[in-house]
SEKEKE-655285 format. One record per atom (N, C-alpha, C, CB): residue in three letters; x, y, z. Coordinates in steps of 0.001 Angstrom, whole numbers, padded with zeros to 6 digits, always signed. Glycine has a CB too. Example, Ala and Ser with C-alpha at 12.3 -4.5 7.8 and 13.67 -1.06 7.14 Angstrom:
Ala+013190-005690+007800;Ala+012300-004500+007800;Ala+013200-003300+007800;Ala+011308-004473+009046;Ser+012850-002250+007080;Ser+013670-001060+007140;Ser+012900+000030+007870;Ser+014084-000598+005725;
END
This chain:
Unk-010867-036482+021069;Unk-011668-037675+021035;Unk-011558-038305+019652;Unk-013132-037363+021392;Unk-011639-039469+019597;Unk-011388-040665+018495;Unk-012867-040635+018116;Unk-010730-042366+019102;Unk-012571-040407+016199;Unk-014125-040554+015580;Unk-014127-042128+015872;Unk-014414-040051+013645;Unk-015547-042226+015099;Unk-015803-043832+015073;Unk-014597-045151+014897;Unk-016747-043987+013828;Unk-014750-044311+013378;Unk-013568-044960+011969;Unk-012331-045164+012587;Unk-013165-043776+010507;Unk-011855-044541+013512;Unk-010720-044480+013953;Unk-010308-045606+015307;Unk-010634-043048+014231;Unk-011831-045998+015952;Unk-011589-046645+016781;Unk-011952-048419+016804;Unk-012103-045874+017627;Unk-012280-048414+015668;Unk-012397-050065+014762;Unk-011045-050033+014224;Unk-013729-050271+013241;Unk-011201-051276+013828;Unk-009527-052061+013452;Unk-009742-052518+011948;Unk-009050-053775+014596;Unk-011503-052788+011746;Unk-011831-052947+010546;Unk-012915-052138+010332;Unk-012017-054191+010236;Unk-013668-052627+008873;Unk-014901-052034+008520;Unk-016018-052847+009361;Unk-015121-052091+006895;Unk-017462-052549+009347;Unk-018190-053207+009847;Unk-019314-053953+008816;Unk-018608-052413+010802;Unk-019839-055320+009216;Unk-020535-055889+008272;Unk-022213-055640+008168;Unk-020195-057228+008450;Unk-022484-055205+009555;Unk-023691-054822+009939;Unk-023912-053640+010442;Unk-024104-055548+010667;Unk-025299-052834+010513;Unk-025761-051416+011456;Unk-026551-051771+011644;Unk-025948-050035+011142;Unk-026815-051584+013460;Unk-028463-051871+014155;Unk-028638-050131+014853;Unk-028482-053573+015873;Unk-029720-049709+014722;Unk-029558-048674+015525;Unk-031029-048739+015563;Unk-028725-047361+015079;Unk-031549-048727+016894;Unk-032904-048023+017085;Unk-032306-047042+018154;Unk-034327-049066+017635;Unk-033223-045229+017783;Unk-033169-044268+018353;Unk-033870-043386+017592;Unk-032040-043991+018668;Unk-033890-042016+018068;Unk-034660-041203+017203;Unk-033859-041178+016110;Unk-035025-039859+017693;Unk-034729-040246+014872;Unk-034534-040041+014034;Unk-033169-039014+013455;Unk-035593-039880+013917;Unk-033411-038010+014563;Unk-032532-036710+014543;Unk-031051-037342+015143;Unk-033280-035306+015653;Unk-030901-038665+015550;Unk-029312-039024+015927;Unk-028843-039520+014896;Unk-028987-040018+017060;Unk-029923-040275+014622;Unk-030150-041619+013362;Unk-029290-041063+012088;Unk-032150-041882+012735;Unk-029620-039355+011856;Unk-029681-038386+010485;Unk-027944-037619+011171;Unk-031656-036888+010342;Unk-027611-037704+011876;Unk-026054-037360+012614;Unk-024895-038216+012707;Unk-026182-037117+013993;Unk-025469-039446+012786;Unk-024383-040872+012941;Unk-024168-041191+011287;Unk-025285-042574+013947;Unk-025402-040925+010513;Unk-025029-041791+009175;Unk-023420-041326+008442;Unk-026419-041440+007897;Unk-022954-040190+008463;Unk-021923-039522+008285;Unk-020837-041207+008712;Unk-021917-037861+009388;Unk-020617-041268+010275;Unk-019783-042647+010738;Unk-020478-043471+010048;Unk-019711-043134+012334;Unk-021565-043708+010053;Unk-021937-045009+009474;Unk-021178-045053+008324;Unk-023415-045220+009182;Unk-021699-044343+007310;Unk-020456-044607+006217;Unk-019016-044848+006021;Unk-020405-043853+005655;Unk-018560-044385+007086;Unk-017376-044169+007098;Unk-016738-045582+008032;Unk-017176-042642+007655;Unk-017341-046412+008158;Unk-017217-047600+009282;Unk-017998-048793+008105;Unk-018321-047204+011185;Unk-017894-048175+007358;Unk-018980-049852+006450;Unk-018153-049925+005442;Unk-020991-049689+005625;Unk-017876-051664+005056;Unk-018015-052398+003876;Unk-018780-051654+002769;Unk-018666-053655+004191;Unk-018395-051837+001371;Unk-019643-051872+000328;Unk-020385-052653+000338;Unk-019476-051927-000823;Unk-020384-053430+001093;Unk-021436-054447+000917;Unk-021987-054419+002917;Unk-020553-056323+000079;Unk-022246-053607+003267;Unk-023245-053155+004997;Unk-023976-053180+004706;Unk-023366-051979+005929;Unk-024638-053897+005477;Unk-026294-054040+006020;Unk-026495-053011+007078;Unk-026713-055635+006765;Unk-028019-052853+007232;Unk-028419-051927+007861;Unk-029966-052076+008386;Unk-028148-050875+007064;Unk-030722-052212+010038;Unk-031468-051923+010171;Unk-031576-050623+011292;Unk-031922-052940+010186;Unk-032587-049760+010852;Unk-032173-048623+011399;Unk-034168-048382+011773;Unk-031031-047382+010127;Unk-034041-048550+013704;Unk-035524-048298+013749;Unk-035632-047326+014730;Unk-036426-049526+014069;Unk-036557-047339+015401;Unk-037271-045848+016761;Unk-037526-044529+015654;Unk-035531-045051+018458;Unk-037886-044811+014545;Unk-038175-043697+013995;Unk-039468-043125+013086;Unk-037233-043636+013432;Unk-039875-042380+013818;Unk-041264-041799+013364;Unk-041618-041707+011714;Unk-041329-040277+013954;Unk-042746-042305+011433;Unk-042763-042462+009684;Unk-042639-041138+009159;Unk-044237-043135+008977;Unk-043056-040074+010149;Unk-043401-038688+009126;Unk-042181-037996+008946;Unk-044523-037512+009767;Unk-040896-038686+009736;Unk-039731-038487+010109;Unk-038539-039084+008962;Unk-039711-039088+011485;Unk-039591-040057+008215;Unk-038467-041301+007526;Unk-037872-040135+006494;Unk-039367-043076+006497;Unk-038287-039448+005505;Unk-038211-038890+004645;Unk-036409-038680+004531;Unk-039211-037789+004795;Unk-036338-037641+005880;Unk-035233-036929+006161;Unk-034330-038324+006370;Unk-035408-035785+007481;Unk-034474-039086+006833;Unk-033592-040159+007696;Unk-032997-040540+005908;Unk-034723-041781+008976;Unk-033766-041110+005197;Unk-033895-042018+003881;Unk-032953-041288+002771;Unk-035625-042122+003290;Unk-033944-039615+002779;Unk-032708-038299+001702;Unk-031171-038410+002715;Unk-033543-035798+001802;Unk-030645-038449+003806;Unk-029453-038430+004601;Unk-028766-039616+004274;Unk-029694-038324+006061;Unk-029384-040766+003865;Unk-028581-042165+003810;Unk-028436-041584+002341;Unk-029419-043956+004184;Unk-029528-042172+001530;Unk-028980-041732-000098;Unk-027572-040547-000366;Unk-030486-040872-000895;Unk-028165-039229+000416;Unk-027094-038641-000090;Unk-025696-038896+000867;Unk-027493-037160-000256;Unk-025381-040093+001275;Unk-024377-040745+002354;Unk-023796-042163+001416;Unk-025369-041262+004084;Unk-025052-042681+000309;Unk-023997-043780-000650;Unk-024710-044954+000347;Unk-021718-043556-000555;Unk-026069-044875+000573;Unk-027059-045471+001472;Unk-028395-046191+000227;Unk-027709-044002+002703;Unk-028991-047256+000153;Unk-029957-047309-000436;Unk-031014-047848+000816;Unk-029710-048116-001717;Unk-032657-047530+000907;Unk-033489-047692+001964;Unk-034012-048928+000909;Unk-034541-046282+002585;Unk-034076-050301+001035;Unk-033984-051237+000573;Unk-035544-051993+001002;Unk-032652-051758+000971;Unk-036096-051409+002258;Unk-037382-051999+002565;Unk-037859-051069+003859;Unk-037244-053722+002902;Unk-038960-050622+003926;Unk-039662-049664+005052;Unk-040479-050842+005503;Unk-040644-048132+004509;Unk-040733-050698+006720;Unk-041409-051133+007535;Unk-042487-050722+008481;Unk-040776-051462+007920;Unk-043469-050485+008462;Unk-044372-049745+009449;Unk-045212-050434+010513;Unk-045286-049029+008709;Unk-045524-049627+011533;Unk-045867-050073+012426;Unk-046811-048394+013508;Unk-044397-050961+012929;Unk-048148-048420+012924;Unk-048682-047526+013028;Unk-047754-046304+013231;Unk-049519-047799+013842;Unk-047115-045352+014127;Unk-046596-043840+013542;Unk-045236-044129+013589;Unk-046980-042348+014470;Unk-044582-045692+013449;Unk-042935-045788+013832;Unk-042675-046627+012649;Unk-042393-046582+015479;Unk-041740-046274+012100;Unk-041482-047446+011073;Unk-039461-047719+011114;Unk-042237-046749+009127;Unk-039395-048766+010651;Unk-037815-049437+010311;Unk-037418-049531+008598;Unk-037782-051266+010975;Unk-036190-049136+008995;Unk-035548-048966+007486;Unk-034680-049962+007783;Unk-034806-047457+006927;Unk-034725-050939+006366;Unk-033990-051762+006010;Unk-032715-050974+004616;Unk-035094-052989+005613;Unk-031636-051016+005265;Unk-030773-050022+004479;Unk-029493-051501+003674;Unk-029831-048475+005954;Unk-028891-050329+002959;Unk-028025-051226+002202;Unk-027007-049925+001632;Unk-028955-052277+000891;Unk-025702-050176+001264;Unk-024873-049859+000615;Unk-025088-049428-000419;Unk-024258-050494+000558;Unk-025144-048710-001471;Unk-024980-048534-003052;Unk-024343-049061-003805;Unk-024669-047634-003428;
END
């Protein structure tokens, strides 16, 4: 099977992903590997008590969490490139 990276022709300019958290913290690996230095990113369906892990996985991925968003126990990460 063909990773992500392999099945684009280019990089990508944007990431939308709402899903849990625990896919969210598995994909960022492609995500990186499929983005511009300069990707955008909104990344939601994910539990605030959850963000922590999601936020340490992007950073240590070359990810900055650029704006949180909440919405009583679910919140959205506004992500960005480094």
């Amino acid at each position: 099977m063909q990773t992500l990276s392999e099945q684009l022709s280019e990089p990508v300019d944007g990431i939308l992903c709402n899903i849990l958290a625990e896919v969210i913290v598995d994909l960022i690996p492609d995500m990186t590997a499929i983005a511009k230095p300069t990707t955008w990113g909104v990344l939601s369906g994910i539990l605030l008590d959850q963000a922590k892990i999601v936020a340490d996985t992007l950073e240590d991925n070359g990810w900055v969490v650029a704006t949180l968003w909440r919405r009583q126990e679910w919140c959205c990460l506004n992500i960005r490139r480094t």
